[in-house]
TITORSE-713483 format. One record per residue (C-alpha): x, y, z; residue number from 1; residue in three letters. Coordinates in steps of 0.02 Angstrom, whole numbers, padded with zeros to 5 digits. Example, Ala and Ser with C-alpha at 12.3 -4.5 7.8 and 13.67 -1.06 7.14 Angstrom:
residues 2
00615; -00225; 00390; 1; ALA $
00684; -00053; 00357; 2; SER $
This chain:
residues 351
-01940; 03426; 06486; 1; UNK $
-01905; 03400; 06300; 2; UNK $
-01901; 03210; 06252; 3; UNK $
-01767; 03174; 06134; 4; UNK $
-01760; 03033; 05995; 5; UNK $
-01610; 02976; 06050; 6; UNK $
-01472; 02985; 06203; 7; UNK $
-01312; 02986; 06156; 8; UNK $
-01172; 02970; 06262; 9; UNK $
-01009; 03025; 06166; 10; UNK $
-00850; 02962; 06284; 11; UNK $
-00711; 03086; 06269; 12; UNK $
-00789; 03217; 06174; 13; UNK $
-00692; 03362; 06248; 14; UNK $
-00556; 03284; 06149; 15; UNK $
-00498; 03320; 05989; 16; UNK $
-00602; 03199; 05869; 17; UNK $
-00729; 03182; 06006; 18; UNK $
-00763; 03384; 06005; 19; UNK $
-00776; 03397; 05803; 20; UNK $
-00912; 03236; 05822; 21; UNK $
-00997; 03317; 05966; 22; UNK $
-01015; 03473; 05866; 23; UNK $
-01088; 03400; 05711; 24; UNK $
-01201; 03291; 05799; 25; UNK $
-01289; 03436; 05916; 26; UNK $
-01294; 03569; 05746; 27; UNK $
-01363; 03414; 05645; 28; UNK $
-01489; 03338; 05733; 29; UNK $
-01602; 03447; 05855; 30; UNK $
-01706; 03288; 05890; 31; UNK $
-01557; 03203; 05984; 32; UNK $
-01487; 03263; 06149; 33; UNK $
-01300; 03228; 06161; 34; UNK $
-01230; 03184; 06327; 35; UNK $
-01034; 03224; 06317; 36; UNK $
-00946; 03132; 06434; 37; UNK $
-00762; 03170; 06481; 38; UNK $
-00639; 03166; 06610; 39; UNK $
-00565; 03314; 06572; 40; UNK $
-00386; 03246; 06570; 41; UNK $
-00232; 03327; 06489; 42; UNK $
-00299; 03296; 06299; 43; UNK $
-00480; 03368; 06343; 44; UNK $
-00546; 03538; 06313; 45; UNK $
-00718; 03622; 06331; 46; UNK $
-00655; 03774; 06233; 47; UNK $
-00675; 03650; 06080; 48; UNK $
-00841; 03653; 06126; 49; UNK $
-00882; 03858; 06184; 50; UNK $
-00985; 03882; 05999; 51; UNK $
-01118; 03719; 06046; 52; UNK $
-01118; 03735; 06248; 53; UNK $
-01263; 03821; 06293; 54; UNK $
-01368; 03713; 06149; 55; UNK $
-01533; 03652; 06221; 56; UNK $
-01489; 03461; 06151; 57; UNK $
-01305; 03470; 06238; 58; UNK $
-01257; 03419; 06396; 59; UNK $
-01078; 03410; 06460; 60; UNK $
-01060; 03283; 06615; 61; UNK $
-00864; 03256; 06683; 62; UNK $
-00848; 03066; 06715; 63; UNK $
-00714; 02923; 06679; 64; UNK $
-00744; 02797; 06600; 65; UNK $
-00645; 02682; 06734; 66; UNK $
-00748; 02750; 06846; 67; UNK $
-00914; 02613; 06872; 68; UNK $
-01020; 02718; 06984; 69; UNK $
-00962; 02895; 06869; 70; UNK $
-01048; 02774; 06693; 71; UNK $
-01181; 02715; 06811; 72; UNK $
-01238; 02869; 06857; 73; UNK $
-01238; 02953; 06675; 74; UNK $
-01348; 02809; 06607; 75; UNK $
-01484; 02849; 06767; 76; UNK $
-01496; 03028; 06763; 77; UNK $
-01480; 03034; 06555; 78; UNK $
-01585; 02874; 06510; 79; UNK $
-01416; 02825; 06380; 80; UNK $
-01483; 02717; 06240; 81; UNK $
-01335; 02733; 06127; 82; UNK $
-01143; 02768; 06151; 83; UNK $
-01020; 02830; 06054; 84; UNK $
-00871; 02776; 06115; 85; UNK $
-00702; 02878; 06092; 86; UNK $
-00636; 02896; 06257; 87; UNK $
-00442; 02819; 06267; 88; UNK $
-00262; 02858; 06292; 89; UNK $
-00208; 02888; 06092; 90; UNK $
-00014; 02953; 06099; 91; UNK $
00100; 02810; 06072; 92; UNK $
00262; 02892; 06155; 93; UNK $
00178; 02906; 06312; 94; UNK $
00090; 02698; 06290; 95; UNK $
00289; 02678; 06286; 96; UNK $
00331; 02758; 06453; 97; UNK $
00179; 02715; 06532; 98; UNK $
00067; 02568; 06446; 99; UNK $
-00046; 02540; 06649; 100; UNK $
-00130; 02681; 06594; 101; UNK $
-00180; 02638; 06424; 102; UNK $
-00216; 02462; 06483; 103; UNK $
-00338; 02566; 06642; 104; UNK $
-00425; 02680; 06501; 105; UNK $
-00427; 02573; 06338; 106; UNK $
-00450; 02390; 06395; 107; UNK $
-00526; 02420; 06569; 108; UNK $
-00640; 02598; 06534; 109; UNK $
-00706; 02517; 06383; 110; UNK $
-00768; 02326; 06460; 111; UNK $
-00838; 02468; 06599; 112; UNK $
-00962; 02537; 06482; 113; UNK $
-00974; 02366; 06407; 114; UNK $
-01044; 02276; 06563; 115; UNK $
-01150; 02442; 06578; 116; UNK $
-01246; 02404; 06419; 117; UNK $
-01287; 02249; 06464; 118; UNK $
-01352; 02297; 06638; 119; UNK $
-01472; 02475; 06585; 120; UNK $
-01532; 02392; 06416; 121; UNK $
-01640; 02283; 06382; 122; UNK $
-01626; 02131; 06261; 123; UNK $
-01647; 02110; 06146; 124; UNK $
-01571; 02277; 06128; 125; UNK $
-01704; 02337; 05971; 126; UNK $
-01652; 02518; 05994; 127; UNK $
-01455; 02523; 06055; 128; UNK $
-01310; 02535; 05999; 129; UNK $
-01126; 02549; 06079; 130; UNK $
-01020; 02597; 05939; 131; UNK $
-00816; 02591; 05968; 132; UNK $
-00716; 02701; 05861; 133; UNK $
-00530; 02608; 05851; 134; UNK $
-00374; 02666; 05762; 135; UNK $
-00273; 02582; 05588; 136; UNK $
-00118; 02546; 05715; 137; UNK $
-00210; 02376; 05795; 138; UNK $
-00152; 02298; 05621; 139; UNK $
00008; 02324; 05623; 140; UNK $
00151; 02380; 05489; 141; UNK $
00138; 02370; 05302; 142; UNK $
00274; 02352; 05180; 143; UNK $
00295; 02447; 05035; 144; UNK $
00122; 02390; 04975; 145; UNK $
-00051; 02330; 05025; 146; UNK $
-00160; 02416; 05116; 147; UNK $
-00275; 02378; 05270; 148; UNK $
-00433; 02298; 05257; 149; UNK $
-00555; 02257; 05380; 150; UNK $
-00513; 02079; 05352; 151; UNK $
-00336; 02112; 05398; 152; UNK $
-00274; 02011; 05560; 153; UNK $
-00225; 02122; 05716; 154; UNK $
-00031; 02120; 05736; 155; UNK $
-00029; 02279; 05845; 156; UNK $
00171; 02317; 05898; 157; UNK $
00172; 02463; 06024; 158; UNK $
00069; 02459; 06198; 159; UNK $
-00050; 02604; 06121; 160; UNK $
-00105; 02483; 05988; 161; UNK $
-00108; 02335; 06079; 162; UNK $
-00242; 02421; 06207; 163; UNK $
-00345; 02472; 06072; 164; UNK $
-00350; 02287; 05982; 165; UNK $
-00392; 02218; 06146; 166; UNK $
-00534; 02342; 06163; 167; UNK $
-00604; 02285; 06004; 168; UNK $
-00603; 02102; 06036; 169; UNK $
-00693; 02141; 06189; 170; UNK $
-00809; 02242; 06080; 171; UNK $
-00823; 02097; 05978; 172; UNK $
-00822; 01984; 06123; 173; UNK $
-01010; 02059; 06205; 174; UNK $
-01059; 02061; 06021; 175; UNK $
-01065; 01872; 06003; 176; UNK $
-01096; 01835; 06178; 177; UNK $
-01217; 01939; 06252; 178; UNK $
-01304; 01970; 06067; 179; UNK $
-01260; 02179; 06076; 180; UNK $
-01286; 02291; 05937; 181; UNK $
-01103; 02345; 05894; 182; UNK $
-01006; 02435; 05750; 183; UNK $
-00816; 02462; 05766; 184; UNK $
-00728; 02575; 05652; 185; UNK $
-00553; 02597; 05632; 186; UNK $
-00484; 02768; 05569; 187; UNK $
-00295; 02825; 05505; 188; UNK $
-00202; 02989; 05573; 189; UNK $
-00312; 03140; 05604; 190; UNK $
-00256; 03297; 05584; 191; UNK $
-00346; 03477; 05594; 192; UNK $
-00433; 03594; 05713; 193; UNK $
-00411; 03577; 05896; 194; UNK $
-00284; 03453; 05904; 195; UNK $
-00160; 03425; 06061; 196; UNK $
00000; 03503; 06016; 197; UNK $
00097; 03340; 06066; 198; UNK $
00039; 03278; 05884; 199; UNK $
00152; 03310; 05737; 200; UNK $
00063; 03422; 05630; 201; UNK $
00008; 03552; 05785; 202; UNK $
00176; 03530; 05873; 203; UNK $
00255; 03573; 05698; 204; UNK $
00138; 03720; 05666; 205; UNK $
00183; 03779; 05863; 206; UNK $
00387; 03744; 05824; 207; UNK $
00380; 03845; 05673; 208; UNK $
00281; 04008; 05714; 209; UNK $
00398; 04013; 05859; 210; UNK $
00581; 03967; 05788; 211; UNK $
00584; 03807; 05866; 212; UNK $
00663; 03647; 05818; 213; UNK $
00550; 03515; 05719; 214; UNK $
00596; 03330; 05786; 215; UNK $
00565; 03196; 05652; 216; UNK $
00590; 03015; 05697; 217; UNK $
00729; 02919; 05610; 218; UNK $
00746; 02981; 05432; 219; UNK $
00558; 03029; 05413; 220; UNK $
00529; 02890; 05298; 221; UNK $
00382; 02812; 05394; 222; UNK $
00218; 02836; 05289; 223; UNK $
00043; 02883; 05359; 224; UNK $
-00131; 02908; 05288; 225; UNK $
-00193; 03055; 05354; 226; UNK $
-00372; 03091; 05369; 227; UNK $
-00460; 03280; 05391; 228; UNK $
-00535; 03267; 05584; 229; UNK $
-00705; 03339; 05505; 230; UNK $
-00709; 03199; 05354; 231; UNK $
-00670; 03081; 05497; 232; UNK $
-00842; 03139; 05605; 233; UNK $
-00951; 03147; 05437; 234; UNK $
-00880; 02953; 05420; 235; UNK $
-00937; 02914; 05593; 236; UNK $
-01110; 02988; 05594; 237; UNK $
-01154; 02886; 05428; 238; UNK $
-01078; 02720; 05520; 239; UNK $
-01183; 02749; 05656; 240; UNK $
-01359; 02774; 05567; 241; UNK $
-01315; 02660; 05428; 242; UNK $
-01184; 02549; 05440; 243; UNK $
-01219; 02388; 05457; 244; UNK $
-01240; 02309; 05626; 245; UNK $
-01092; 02205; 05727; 246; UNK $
-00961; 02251; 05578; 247; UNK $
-00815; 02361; 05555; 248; UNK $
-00777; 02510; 05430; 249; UNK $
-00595; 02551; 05395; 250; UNK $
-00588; 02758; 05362; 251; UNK $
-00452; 02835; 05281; 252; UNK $
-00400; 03003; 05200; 253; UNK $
-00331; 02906; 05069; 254; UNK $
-00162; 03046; 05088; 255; UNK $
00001; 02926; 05112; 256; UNK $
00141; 03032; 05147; 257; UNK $
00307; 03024; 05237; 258; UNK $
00313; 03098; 05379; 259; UNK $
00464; 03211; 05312; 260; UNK $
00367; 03267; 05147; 261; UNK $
00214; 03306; 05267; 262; UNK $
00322; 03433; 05363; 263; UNK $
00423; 03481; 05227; 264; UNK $
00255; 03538; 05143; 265; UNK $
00205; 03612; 05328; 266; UNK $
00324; 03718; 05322; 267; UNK $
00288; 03786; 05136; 268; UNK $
00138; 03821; 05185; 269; UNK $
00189; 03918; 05338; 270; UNK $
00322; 03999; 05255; 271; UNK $
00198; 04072; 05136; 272; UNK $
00076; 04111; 05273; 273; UNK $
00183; 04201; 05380; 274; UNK $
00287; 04298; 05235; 275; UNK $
00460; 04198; 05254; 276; UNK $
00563; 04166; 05129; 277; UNK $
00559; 03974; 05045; 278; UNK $
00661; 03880; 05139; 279; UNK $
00657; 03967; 05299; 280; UNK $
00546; 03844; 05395; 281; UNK $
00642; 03674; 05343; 282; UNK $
00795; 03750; 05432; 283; UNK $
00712; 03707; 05578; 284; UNK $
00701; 03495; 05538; 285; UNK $
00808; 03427; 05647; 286; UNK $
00810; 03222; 05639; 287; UNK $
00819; 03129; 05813; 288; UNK $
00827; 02955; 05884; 289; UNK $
00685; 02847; 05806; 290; UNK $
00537; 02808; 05926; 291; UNK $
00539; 02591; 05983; 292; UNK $
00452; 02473; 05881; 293; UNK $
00409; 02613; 05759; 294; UNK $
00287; 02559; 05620; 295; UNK $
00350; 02593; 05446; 296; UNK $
00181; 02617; 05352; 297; UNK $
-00011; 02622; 05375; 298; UNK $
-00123; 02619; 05230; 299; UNK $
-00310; 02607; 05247; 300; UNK $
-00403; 02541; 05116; 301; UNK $
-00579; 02621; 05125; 302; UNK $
-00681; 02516; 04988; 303; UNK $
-00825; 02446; 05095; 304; UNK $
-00881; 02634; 05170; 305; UNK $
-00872; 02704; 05008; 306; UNK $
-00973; 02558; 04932; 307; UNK $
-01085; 02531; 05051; 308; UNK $
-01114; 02703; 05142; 309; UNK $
-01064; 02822; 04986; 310; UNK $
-00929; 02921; 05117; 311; UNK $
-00768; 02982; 05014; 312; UNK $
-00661; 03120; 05115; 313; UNK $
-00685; 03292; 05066; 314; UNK $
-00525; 03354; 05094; 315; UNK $
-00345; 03318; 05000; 316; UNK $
-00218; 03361; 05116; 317; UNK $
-00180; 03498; 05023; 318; UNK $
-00329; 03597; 05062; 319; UNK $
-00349; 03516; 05229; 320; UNK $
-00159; 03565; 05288; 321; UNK $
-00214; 03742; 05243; 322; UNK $
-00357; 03751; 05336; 323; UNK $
-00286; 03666; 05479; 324; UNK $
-00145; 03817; 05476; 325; UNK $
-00266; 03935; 05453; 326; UNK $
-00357; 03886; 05599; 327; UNK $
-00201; 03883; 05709; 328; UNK $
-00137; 04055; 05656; 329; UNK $
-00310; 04114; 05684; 330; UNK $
-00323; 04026; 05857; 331; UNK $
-00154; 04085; 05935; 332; UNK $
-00260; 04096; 06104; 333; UNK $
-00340; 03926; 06104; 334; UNK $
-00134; 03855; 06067; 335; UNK $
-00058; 03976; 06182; 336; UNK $
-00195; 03912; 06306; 337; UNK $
-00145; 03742; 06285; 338; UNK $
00044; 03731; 06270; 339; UNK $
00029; 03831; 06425; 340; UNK $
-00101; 03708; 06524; 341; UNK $
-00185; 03884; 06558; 342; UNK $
-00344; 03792; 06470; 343; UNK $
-00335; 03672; 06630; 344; UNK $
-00380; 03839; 06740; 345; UNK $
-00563; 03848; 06680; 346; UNK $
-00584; 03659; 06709; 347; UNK $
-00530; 03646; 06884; 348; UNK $
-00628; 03818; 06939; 349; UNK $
-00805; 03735; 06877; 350; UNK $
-00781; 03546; 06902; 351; UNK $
């Protein structure tokens, strides 16, 4: 058997930022085998992953994190000495109908693998890492101006956001206690490629192709950075070899938009794309009861990676919006597959 450089287990990497990661990681570095490790729920998806699958550094293993004996298990049979941990319940709508869960997978799933570490490794830890990718929303709301910093206090305000703050203190928490190798990074919206169709920018892309109604949120004045999902998983691989250790990065597109200019522009684009006539697609905007405790703006502000780590996003949204169509329009199986839960088929039959 080959031995590898590293292990790396990769929580929820079936999942939309988690597949794009996965996928750079086995294509860039032959030397590392990458243990993917998912529990296949609604928002995971091994078709992301059909084009690396059969690499000789990949391995897929179906596990949740809440599970002890399912992380046990992975860190015997793959020797784990480094995670990668993305694993969580993300969609705030559903934190507001059902925040258990996101307390079970966020808060819970994450002091799991935790408490793993410190059993498998060894201190003083010389050659780990457990590295806990986090989201802009644990800080809050802005006003008109400011951005986020990584010095910025947590003020989360919906149950999503709340999970994930308490995830990082915990993060923190074994950092300073137990002396354990962590990095934490916190990243604004992603948008692109193999995204669940719940999100705005797929569900819009879905609503439009098919003559459906696009649902924006109050007036569609709350602002977002949005960040291309492949900038995002460039940003993450140069955290993890370089960044420095027990700190946090901030990543962000550096794209503020409302989120009625971002579909407005959506539906240029698709307009254009699918030979309508200007105009055509914003018929479909159709403004509905604002979502509880809604944030009015996020704003990263990504100084330190850039300084310290040279990463600057690749994409504007301009050009990233238009690949991200492209790939949809060119994908109509992979979205038909989801927004059907056909994709769900494949995962039952072989796990």
């Amino acid at each position: 058997m080959k031995d590898f450089k590293k292990n790396i287990l990769i929580t929820g990497g079936a999942g939309f930022i988690g597949s794009h990661l996965v996928r750079l990681l086995v294509n860039k570095y032959p030397e590392y085998r990458i243990i993917n490790f998912d529990a296949l729920t609604y928002a995971g998806n091994l078709e992301n992953l059909r084009d690396i699958e059969n690499a000789s550094n990949y391995e897929f293993v179906k596990g949740n994190i809440c599970s002890v004996s399912d992380i046990e298990n992975v860190f015997k049979n793959f020797n784990i000495d480094s995670i990668i941990h993305l694993a969580a319940e993300s969609h705030v709508d559903r934190s507001i109908e059902n925040p258990n869960i996101f307390v079970e997978t966020n808060i819970i799933g994450t002091v799991n693998l935790l408490n793993s570490c410190i059993k498998n490794w060894e201190a003083p830890f010389s050659s780990n890492l457990f590295y806990h990718i986090s989201t802009d929303e644990v800080y809050g709301s802005l006003g008109d101006t400011g951005f986020f910093t990584e010095e910025t206090s947590y003020d989360p305000k919906s149950p999503y956001s709340a999970s994930k703050a308490a995830s990082n203190h915990f993060v923190r928490a074994f950092s300073n206690t137990y002396k354990l190798p962590t990095k934490i990074s916190n990243c604004s919206n992603n948008y692109g490629p193999n995204q669940f169709p719940e999100k705005l920018i797929p569900l819009c892309i879905n609503n439009i192709k098919n003559n459906k109604p696009l649902p924006i949120y109050g007036e569609g004045l709350n602002i977002r950075d949005w960040l291309y999902v492949v900038d995002h998983a460039e940003a993450i691989d140069k955290i993890f070899h370089t960044g420095t250790l027990n700190s946090t990065y901030n990543i962000g597109g550096l794209n503020e938009w409302t989120n009625i200019a971002l579909v407005m522009e959506l539906c240029a684009v698709m307009d254009s794309k699918l030979g309508r006539a200007p105009g055509t697609s914003a018929k479909l905007i159709t403004y509905v009861e604002d979502r509880k405790g809604h944030d009015m703006r996020y704003a990263i502000d990504a100084d330190k990676l850039t300084r310290e780590l040279k990463w600057a996003p690749k994409e504007t949204f301009e050009t990233g919006i238009r690949s991200t169509v492209n790939w949809y329009l060119e994908n109509e199986s992979w979205l038909g597959a989801v927004v059907s839960g056909s994709y769900q088929d494949y995962h039952q039959k072989m796990y």
